[in-house]
N, C-alpha and C positions, 0 to 999 in steps of 0.2 A: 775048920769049918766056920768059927765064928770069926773070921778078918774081914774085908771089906768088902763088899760086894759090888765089883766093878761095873753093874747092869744100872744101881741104884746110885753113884755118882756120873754118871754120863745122863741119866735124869733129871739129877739136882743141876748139873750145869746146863740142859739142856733149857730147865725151866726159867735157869738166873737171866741166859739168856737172850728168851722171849720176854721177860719180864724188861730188861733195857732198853730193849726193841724196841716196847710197846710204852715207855715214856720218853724215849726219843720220837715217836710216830707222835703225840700227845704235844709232846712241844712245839714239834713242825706244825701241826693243827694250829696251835693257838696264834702260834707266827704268821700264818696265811690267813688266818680272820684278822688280826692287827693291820696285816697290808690291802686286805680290801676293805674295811675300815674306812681307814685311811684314803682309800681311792674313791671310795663314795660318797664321804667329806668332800675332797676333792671337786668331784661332779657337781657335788648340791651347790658350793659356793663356784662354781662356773654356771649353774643356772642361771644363780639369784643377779650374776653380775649381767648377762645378756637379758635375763627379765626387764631389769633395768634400764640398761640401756634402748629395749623396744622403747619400754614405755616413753622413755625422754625422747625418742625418735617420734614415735607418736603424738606427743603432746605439744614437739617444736612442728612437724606436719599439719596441725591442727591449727595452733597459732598463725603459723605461716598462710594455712591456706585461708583463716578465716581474716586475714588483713588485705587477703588478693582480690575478695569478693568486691565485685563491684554492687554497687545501688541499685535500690531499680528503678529509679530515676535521677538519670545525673541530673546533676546541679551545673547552673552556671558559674557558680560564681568559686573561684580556687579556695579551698578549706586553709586557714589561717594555722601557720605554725607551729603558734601555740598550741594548738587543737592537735597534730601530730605528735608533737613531744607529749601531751598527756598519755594517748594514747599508747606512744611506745613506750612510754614509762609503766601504762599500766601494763602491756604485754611482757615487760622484764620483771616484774614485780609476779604477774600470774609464773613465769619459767623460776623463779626467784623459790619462789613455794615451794614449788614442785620437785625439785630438787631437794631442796633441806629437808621435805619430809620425806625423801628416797633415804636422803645419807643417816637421816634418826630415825629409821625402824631399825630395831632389835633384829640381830640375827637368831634366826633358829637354831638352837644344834642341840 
């Protein structure tokens, strides 16, 4: 009467188990937040790159369109070359900027 009691080993293994179960289901967990993560990294720096890129579209649109404006009074007389090359000097100089302070902000993460 006092040997083993085959009801309370098939419990103990029943229990061992659930218990392996439930730290392989634990590891899986942590493995699928590591991969979305990961995929939301991802996303963010695909934002930051089309942010970007608007804005430099934006800002060569703006350039562009504000060198297309006409006067509101033309002039007779043809503007002096010199006077263009400042200009587009100063417009490369403005996209010139704009840029290097795109490429030196700090990424977020």
């Amino acid at each position: 009467m006092f040997g083993k009691n085959p009801r309370v080993n098939s419990l103990a293994s029943r229990k061992q188990l659930l218990l392996a179960e439930s730290e392989l289901n634990r590891a899986q967990l942590v493995q699928e937040w590591q991969v979305m993560r990961a995929e939301v990294h991802s996303l963010a720096d695909q934002v930051k790159t089309i942010r970007s890129m608007a804005s430099a579209t934006a800002m060569l649109v703006a350039g562009l369109a504000s060198c297309r404006r006409k006067k509101a009074e033309p002039t007779a007389e043809k503007p002096s070359w010199w006077r263009t090359l400042l200009k587009g000097a100063g417009l490369v100089g403005t996209f010139w900027q704009t840029f290097r302070a795109q490429q030196n902000e700090p990424n977020e993460r």
